[in-house]
C-alpha positions in Angstrom: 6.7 -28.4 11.6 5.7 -26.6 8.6 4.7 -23.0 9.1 3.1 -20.4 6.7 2.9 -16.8 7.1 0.5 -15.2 5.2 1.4 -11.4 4.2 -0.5 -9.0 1.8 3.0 -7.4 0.4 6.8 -6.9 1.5 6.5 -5.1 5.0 10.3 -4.0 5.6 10.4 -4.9 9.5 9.3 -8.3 8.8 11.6 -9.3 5.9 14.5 -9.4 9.3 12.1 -11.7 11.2 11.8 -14.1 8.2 15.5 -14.7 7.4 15.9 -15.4 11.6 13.0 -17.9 10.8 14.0 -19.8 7.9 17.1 -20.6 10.1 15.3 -22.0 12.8 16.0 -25.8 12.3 13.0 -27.5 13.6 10.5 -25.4 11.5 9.7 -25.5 7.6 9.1 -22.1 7.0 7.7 -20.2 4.4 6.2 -16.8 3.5 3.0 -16.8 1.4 2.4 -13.3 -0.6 -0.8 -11.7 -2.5 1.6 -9.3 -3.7 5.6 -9.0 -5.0 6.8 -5.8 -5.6 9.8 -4.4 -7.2 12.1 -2.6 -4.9 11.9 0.2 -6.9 7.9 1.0 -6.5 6.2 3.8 -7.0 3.9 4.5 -3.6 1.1 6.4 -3.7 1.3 8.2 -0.5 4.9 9.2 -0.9 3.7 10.2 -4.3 7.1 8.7 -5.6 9.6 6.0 -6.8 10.9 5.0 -3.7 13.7 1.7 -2.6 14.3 1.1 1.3 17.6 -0.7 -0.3 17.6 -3.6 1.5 16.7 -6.7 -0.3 13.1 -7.6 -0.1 13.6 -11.6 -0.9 17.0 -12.7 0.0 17.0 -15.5 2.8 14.1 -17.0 3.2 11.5 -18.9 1.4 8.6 -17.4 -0.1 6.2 -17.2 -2.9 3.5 -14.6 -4.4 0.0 -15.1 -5.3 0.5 -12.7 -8.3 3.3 -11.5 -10.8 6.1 -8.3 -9.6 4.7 -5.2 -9.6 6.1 -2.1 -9.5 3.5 0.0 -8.1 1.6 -0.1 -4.5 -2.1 0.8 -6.5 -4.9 -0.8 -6.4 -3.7 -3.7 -3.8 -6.7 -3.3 -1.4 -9.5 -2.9 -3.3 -11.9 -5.1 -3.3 -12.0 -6.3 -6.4 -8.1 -7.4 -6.1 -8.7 -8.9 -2.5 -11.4 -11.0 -4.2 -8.8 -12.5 -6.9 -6.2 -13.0 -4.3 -8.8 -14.7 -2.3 -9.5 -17.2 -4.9 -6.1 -18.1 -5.4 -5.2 -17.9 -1.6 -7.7 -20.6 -1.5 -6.5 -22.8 -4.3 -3.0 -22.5 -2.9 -3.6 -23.3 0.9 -5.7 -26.7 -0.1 -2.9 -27.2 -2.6 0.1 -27.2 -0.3 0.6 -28.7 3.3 1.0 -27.0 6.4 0.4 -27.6 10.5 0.4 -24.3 11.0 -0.6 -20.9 9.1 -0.3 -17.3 10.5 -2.8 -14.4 8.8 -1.2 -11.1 9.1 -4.3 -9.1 9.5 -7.9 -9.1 9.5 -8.7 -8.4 5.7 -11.6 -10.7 4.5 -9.4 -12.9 2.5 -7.6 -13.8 5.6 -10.7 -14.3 7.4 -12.3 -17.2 4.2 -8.9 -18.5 4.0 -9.0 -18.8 8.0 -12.1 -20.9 7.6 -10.6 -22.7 5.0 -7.8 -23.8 7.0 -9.5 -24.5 10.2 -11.9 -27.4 7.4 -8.6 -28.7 6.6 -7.3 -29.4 10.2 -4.4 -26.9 10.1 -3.5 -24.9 13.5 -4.6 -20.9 12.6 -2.9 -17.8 13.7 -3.8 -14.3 13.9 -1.4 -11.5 13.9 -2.2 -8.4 14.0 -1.0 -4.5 14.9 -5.0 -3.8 15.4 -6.2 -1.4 18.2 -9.5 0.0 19.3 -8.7 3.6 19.1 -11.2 5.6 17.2 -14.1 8.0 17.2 -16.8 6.0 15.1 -20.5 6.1 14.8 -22.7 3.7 16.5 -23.4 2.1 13.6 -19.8 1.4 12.5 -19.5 0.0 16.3 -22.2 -2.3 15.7 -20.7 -3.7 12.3 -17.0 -3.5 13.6 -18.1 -6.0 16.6 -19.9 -8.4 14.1 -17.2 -8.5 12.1 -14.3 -9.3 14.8 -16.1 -11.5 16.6 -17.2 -13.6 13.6 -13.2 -13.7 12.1 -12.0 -14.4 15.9 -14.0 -17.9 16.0 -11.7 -19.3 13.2 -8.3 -18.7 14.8 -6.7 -21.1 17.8 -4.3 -18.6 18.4 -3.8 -14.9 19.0 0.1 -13.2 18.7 0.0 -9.8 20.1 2.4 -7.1 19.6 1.9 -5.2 23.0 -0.7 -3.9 25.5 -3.1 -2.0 23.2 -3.2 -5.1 20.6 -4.2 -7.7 23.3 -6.6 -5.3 24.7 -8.5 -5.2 21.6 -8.5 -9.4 21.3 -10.3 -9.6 24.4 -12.6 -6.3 23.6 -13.8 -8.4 20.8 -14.2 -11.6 22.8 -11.0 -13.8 22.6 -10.2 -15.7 25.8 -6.8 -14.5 27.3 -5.5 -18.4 27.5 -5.6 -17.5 23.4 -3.3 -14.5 23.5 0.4 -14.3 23.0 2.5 -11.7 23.4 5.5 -11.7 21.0 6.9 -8.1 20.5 6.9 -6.5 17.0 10.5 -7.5 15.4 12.1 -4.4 13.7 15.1 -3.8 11.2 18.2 -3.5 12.8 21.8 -1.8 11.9 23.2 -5.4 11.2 20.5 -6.7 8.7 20.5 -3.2 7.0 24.4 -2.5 6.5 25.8 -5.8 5.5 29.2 -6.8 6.4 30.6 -6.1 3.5 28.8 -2.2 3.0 29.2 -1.4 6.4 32.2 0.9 5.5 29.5 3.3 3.7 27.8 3.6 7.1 29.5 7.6 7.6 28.1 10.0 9.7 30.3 13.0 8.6 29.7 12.1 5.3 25.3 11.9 5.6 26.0 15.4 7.3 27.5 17.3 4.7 25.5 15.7 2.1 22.6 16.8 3.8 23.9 20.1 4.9 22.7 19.4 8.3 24.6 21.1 11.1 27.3 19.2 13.2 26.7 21.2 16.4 22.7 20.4 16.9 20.9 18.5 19.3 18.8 16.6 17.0 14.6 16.3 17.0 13.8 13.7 14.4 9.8 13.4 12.8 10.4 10.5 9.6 7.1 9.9 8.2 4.9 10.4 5.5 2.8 14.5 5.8 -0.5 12.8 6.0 -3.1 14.0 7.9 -2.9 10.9 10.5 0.5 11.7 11.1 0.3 15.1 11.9 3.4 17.3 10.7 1.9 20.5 10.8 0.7 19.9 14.5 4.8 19.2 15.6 6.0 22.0 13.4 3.7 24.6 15.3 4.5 23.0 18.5 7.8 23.0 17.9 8.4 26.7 17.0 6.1 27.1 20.0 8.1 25.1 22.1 11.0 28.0 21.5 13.8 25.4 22.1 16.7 27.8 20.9 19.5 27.3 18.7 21.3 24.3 20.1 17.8 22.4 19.0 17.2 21.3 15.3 14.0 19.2 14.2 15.0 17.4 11.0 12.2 15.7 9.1 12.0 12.9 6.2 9.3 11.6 4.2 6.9 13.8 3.1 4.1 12.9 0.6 0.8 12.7 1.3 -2.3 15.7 1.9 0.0 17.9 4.1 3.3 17.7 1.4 2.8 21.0 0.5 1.0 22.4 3.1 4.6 21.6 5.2 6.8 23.4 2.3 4.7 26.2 2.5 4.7 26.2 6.4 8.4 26.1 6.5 8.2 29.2 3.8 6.4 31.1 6.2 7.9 30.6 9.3 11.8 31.1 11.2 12.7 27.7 10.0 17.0 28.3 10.9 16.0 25.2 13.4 14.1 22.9 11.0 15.4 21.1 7.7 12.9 18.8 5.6 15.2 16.1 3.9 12.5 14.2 1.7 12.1 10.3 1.3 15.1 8.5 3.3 15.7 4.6 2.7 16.6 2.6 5.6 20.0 3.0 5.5 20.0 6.8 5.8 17.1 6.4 8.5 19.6 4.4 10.4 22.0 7.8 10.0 19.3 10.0 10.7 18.3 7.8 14.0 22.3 7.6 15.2 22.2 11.7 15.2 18.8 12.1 16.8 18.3 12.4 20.7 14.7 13.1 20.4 12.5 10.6 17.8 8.6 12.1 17.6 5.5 10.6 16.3 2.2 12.8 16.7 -0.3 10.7 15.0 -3.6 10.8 15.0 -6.1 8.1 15.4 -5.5 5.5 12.5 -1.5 4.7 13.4 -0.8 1.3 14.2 2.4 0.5 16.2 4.4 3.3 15.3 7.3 1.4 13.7 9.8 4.6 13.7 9.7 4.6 17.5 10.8 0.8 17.4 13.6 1.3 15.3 14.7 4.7 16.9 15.2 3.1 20.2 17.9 0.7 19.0 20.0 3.7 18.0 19.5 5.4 21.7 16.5 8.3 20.7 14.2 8.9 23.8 10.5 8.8 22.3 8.0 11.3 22.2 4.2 10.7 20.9 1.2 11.0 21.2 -1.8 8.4 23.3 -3.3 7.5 19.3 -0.3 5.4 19.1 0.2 1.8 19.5 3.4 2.0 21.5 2.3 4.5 23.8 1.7 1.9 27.0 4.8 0.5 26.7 6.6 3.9 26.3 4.9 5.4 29.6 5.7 1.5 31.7 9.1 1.0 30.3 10.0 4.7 30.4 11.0 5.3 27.2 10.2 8.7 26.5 6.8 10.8 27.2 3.3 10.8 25.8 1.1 13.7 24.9 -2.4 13.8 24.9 -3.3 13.9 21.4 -5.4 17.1 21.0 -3.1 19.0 23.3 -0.7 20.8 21.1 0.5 22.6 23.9 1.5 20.1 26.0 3.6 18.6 23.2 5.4 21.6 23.4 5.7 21.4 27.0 7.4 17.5 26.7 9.6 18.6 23.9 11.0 21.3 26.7 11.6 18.7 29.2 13.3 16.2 27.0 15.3 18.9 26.0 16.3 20.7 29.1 16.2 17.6 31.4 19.2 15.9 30.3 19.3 13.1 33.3 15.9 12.1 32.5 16.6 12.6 28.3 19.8 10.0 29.4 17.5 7.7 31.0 15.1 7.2 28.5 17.7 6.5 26.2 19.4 3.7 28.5 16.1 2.3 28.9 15.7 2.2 25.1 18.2 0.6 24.7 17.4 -1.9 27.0 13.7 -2.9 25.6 15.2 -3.1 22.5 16.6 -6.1 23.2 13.3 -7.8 23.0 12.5 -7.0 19.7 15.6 -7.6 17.5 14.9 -10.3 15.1 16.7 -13.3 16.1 14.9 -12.7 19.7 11.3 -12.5 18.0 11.7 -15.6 15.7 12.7 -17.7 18.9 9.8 -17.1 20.8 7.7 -17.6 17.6 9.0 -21.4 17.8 9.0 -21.7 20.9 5.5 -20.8 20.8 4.6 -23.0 17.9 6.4 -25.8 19.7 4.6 -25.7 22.9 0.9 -25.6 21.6 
């Protein structure tokens, strides 16, 4: 079977999932880009050069609708999804294939959908979309159009988890449509070769980062933006009064709240609370092996809330808010707590009892660990072809 996926840029927790598919024997796989960037980019969020120093292209097969760029601007505006429309176009009747994924409702998915579905070829929607949001009633009205309209041109729906399916059949798919095949992640094997995993050294990333050896270990990696909400943990976290043993490290930064968090951490006792800037992936995977706590307090606008997937291979117990993606499975699998968004005193209140309940702290790890299993990689791409094969 030959199988496209259809991607608007290098995601770095699918780049796993595509090696694990290109060796799946039975399936011709292939990855179809609008965009190839350079590994060093410059984002504009992060407001910086950045790498995640793992390589973006090795193992798998793939091409890109336009040349390498070294910048994320100006990929989705409309003008550019209009070119990489075309040329989607031109390329899908061009080449063969029985099946083709779309990750994402942007409109050029949705023309190239119809497109497709002309030509004969099985469609496939995946998507990390939920129907969180305060909107107008007009923005309702135009939202439902929209969905319902794209959702008549794909056979299948793959869901990442509770909150994705529930907005399929919000905007009328039939549940005999939907899939569920967990969000793959990165993993400490695909990130630290065999050959480099020698430089994985915890003592080492310590010292480094002057960060203190005898500290239980909060962890917030993210960009400052105002969906993600740094200012609302730091205040809850200081409120939260966790004393010294306690230490909320943070990476990322970027974004409207950059500054607002420097100044923040001027202001304010910040012994107990170290901002480390950007982190690749392999010092993520450092910073989740020392954490016991991973936190995600996002607003409405996060999608799945991909640090919480990865944290959860490393044993981190979870802590976020109901605004993210995850949050169902967190509460059913017991993976951590969730907050009610607009409570910033109650996120205080969870970060006490994660911290001072070390039974259920332990269990929330060992459950962690063990949901993990479904989303590593290798795991994904086999239900993906199992999947393909059956239908």
């Amino acid at each position: 079977m030959k199988f496209l996926f259809v991607c608007s840029h290098q995601i770095q927790n699918l780049i796993p999932l595509f090696k694990e598919l290109n060796k799946i024997k039975d399936i011709n796989f292939k990855v179809i880009y609008w965009e190839e960037i350079s590994n060093d980019h410059f984002d504009e969020e992060f407001n910086q050069i950045i790498n995640f120093n793992i390589d973006l292209y090795d193992g798998y097969n793939f091409s890109s609708l336009s040349n390498k760029k070294n910048t994320t601007a100006n990929f989705f505006t409309f003008f550019n999804k209009l070119k990489i429309l075309l040329k989607l176009i031109k390329y899908l009747i061009k080449e063969d294939f029985d099946s083709i994924l779309f990750y994402g409702y942007s409109f050029p998915h949705i023309v190239a959908a119809i497109i497709s579905k002309i030509l004969g070829k099985k469609t496939i929607l995946r998507s990390v979309s939920y129907n969180l949001g305060n909107r107008k009633i007009f923005k309702k009205i135009i939202r439902n159009i929209y969905f319902r309209f794209a959702n008549l041109f794909f056979d299948e729906f793959w869901s990442i988890c509770k909150l994705n399916t529930d907005f399929y059949l919000y905007f009328g798919v039939k549940e005999n449509k939907i899939t569920v095949i967990n969000s793959s992640q990165i993993t400490f094997d695909f990130v630290y070769k065999e050959e480099d995993k020698n430089l994985f050294n915890i003592n080492k990333f310590l010292e480094v980062n002057s960060i203190p050896k005898d500290k239980k270990i909060i962890f917030y990696g993210g960009k400052f933006t105002i969906q993600k909400r740094p200012l609302f943990l730091l205040e809850s976290f200081i409120s939260a009064d966790l004393g010294d043993d306690w230490f909320l490290l943070m990476s990322g930064g970027g974004g409207e709240y950059h500054n607002d968090v420097l100044d923040f951490l001027k202001k304010n006792d910040s012994r107990n609370i170290k901002f480390l800037g950007y982190k690749d992936l392999k010092e993520m995977i450092n910073l989740y092996t020392l954490s016991d706590i991973v936190v995600l307090p996002s607003d409405y606008g996060e999608t799945h809330g991909n640090v919480l997937m990865e944290a959860i291979q490393f044993e981190c117990a979870l802590l976020t808010s109901d605004r993210v993606g995850l949050y169902p499975e967190v509460i059913k699998h017991e993976l951590g707590l969730v907050f009610n968004s607009d409570d910033k005193l109650e996120l205080s209140n969870h970060l006490k009892k994660l911290a001072t309940d070390i039974n259920f702290l332990n269990k929330c790890k060992a459950n962690g660990i063990k949901y993990s299993a479904n989303i590593k990689p290798n795991f994904v791409a086999t239900i993906m072809a199992e999947t393909l094969n059956q239908k």
